[in-house]
N, C-alpha and C positions, 0 to 999 in steps of 0.2 A: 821208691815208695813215697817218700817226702814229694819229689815234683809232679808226682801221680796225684796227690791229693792238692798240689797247687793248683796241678790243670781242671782238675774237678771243681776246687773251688768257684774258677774265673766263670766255669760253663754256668755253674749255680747264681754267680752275682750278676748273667748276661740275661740268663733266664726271666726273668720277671719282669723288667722293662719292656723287654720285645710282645712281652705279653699283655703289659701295658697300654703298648700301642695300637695290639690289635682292638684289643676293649674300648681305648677312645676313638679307636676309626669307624669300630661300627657305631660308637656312636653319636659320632658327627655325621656318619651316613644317615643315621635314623633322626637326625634333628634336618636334616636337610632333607630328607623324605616328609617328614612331617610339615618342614615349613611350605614344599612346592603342594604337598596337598591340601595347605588350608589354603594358598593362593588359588590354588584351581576352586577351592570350594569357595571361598568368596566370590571369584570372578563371576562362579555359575550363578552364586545368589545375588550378586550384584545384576549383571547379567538378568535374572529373572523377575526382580525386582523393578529394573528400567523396563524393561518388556511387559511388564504389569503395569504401571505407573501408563507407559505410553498407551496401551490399551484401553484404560479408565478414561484419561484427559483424551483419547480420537470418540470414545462415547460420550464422554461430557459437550465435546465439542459438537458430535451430531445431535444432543439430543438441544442443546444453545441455539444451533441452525435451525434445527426444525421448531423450538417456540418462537425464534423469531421469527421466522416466515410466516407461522399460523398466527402467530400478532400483529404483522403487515398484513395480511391478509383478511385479519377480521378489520384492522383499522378501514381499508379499504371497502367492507362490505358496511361499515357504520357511515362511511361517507356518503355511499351510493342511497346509503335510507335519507341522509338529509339531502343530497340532491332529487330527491325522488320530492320535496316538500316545499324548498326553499324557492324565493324568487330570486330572478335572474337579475346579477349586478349589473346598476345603471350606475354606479357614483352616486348617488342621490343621497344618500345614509340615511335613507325609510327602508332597506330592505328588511323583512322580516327573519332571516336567514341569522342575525348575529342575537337578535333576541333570544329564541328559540333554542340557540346551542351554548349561552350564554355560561351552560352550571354546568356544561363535559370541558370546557378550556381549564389550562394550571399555567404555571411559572416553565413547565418542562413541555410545552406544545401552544400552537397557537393557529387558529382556522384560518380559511380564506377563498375567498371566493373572485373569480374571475372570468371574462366577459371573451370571447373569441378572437378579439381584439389585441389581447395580453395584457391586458388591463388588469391589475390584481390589487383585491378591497379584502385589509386584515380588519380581526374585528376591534379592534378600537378605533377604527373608522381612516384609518389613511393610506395610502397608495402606493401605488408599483407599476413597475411596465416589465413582465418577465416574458413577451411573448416571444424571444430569440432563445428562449432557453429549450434543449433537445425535449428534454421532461414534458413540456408545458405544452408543446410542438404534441408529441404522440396523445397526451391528453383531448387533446382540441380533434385529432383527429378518430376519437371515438374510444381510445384504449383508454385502461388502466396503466397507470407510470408508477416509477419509484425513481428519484433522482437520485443524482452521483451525489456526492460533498459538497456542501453550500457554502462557500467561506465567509466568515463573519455577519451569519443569518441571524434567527431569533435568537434574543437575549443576548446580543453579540459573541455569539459561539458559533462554532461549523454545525449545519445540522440536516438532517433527509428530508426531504417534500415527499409526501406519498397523497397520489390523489387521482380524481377519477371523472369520468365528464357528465355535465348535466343535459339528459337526453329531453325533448319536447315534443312528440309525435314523429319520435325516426330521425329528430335531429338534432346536433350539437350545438346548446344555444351558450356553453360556459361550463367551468370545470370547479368543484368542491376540494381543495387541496388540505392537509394538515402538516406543519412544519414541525419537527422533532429537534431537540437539541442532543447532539452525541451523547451526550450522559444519560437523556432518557432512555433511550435507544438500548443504552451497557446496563440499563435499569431492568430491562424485560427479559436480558438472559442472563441476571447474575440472580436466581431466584432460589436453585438448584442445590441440593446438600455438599455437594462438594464447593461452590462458589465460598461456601466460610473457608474454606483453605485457600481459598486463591479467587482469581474472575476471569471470568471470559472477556474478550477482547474483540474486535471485528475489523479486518483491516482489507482494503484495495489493492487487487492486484498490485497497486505501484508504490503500496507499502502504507498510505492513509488510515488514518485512524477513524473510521468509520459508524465504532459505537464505544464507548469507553465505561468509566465508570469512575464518582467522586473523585478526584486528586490526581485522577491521569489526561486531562483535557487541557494540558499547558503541551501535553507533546503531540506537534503535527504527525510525525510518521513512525513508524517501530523501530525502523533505523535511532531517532533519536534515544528512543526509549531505552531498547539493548545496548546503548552507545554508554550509560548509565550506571550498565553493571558491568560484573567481570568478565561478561562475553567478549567485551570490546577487543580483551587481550589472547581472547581462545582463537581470534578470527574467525565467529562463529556471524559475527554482524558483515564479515566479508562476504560468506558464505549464502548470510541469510538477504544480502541484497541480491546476489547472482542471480537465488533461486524465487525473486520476485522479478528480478529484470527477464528469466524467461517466464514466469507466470506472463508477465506482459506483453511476450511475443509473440505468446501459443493464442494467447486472444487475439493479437493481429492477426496470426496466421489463420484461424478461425473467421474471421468479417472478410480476408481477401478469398476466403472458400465460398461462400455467400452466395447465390446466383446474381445478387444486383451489386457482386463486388464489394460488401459490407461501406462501414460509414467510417472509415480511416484508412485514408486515400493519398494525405500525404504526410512526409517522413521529413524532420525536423536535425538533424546535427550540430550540436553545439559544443566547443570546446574553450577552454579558457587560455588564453593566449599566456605563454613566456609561464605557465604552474610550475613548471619545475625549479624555474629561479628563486619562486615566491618561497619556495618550500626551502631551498636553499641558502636563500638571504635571509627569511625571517622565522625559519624554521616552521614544522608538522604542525603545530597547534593555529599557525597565522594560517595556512595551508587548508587546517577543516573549516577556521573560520570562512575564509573565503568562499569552501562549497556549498558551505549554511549557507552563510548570504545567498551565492547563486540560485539554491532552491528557492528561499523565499524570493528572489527576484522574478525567478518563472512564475511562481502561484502566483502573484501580480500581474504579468502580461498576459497571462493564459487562460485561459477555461476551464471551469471545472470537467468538464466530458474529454478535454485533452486529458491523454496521459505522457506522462512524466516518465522518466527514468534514468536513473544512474547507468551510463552504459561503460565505461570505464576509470583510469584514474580521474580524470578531470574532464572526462564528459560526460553528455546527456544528451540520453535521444528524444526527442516529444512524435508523440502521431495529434494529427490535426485532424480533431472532429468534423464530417460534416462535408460537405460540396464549400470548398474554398479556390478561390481563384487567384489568379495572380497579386490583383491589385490586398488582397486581405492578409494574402502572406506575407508582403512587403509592409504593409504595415504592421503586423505581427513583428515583422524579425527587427525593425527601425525601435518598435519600444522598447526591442528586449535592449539593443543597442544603447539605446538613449541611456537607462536604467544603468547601465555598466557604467557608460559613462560619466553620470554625476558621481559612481565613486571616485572616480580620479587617475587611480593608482591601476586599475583591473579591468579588462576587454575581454571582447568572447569574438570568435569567428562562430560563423556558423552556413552550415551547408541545407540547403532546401530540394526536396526531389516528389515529385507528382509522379503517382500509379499513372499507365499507361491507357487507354483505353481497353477491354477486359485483361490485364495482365491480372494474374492470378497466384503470382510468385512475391510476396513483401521484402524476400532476401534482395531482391533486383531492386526494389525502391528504397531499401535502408544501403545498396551499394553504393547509386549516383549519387545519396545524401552526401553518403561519406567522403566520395569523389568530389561534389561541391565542397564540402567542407575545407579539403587540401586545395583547392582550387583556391579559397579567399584567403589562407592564410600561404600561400604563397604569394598574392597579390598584393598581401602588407598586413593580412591579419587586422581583427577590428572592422570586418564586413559580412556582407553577407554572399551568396551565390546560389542562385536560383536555376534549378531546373526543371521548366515549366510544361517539356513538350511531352502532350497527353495524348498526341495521335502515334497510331501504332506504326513502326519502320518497315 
């Protein structure tokens, strides 16, 4: 009887805990049920939120597009009323043309009028010769233009020429242009209620900063800009060059669709000779310096209608605006040269390759670039290699 009521005892002191357990299992079950469904529930509202958010800013963004093009647009139609009125630039500075428009100019634009010639008379009376410019080119020939990036134009800023031709009985005697500075530009689509939380931006397929806005016109490309913030460390600025370097290609690939073959015809390769040592003697930060420089070195040799592009770690592809011929790419690729070389310490090879007569494929003329390119840096690197032949095999 006595060990009957032991055994009884022991089941009685086992009893409770076991039952214990079950009570904290369920509920640690139900605190981890609870936690994975606030995580699902946030995700979804995160999730719905980003999806909202992107929604709003691709609206902000088209509705930014469409007033700036309806303000290009009328700029353009205000031009054609004063070329409809104005006389045609002689140099002479009696034209009546700077009188007359004297109370629509600011500090954020500046008129100009020029001659067929490419003669170009701003109005405080002095001069220019822009007539190699594409812009200036399509003007003279009867169109309305809008130019690429003007580097260091009015008020010594990058800025858009938009202008239009002065017609005289059916014919082209001079063109009515107006020169914008980026910030005016960032001015006509940051108008909008959401711009107090933030601004619209406008950038070039090849990453230029195209229309900005007060205190962001110290940065040439978005690459800099994102370089800036904590993107830099999401690799979200790797990402967002890729996905400009193919914005850049699909427009190649588009001009060599073209029936007349489009106007970028030849393909540029340039690579920085022994980057990896650089990066390894004087370590990553000597390394970005050197591809800053190299940018800025291009935007010095090149054109603004060239486009530019990071094509991988330490190269860059350019397309070369325009019917160029041998003798203009060699001098093209001798300045870029030259330019390396007054640094000292830093060289570039570089491969050059001409579309075919109608070839119609760009991967085949960014191949033989490429192909020159290993061509010169096999030849000692620090040159260039030219492949000029434009007749079909």
């Amino acid at each position: 009887m006595e060990l009957s009521n032991m055994h009884y005892s022991k089941k009685r002191k086992y009893r409770y805990p076991a039952k214990s357990r079950r009570i904290w299992i369920m509920i640690s079950v139900l605190l981890v049920s609870c936690c994975i469904l606030d995580l699902i529930y946030y995700k979804k509202v995160q999730d719905g939120l980003l999806e909202q958010t992107y929604s709003d800013l691709k609206k902000e963004s088209n509705i930014a597009r469409g007033n700036l093009e309806s303000r290009l647009q009328a700029k353009q139609e205000w031009l054609e009323m004063i070329a409809a009125f104005c006389d045609i630039p002689d140099g002479s500075g009696t034209e009546n043309w700077w009188d007359k428009t004297r109370q629509f100019c600011s500090e954020d634009y500046r008129l100009e009028m020029g001659d067929t010639q490419g003669n170009i008379y701003y109005g405080d009376h002095q001069s220019g010769y822009i007539g190699d410019k594409p812009y200036y080119r399509e003007i003279i020939a009867g169109k309305r233009s809008i130019s690429g990036i003007q580097s260091m134009g009015y008020q010594d800023q990058d800025s858009i020429v938009v202008g239009v031709p002065i017609f005289r009985d059916g014919k082209v005697e001079g063109a009515v242009c107006a020169e914008y500075t980026v910030s005016s530009l960032g001015n006509l689509i940051n108008g909008s209620e959401m711009s107090q939380y933030g601004a619209n931006l406008v950038f070039t397929p090849e990453g230029k900063l195209a229309a900005s806005y007060s205190g962001m016109e110290h940065f040439e490309t978005v690459f800099e800009m994102l370089e800036t913030m904590e993107y830099k460390k999401q690799g979200e600025v790797r990402q967002f060059r890729k996905s400009t370097r193919e914005a850049a290609l699909q427009m190649i690939q588009k001009e060599f669709g073209k029936k007349d073959g489009g106007n970028y015809r030849v393909c540029m390769f340039l690579d920085i000779d022994h980057f990896k040592e650089i990066n390894d003697t004087y370590g990553h930060d000597a390394g970005d310096r050197v591809l800053i420089e190299s940018g800025a070195i291009l935007k010095r040799c090149l054109r603004n209608t060239d486009i530019v592009s990071r094509y991988g770690g330490d190269e860059f592809c350019i397309w070369v605006y325009g019917e160029a011929d041998s003798t203009v790419l060699v001098n093209i690729a001798n300045r870029i040269l030259g330019e390396f070389r007054k640094i000292g310490s830093v060289s570039v090879s570089i491969g050059i390759a001409a579309a075919k007569q109608k070839e119609s494929d760009y991967l085949e003329v960014l191949k033989r670039a490429d192909q020159a390119l290993y061509k010169a840096k096999r030849q000692g690197r620090n040159q260039y290699v030219l492949d000029y032949s434009k007749e079909e095999t």
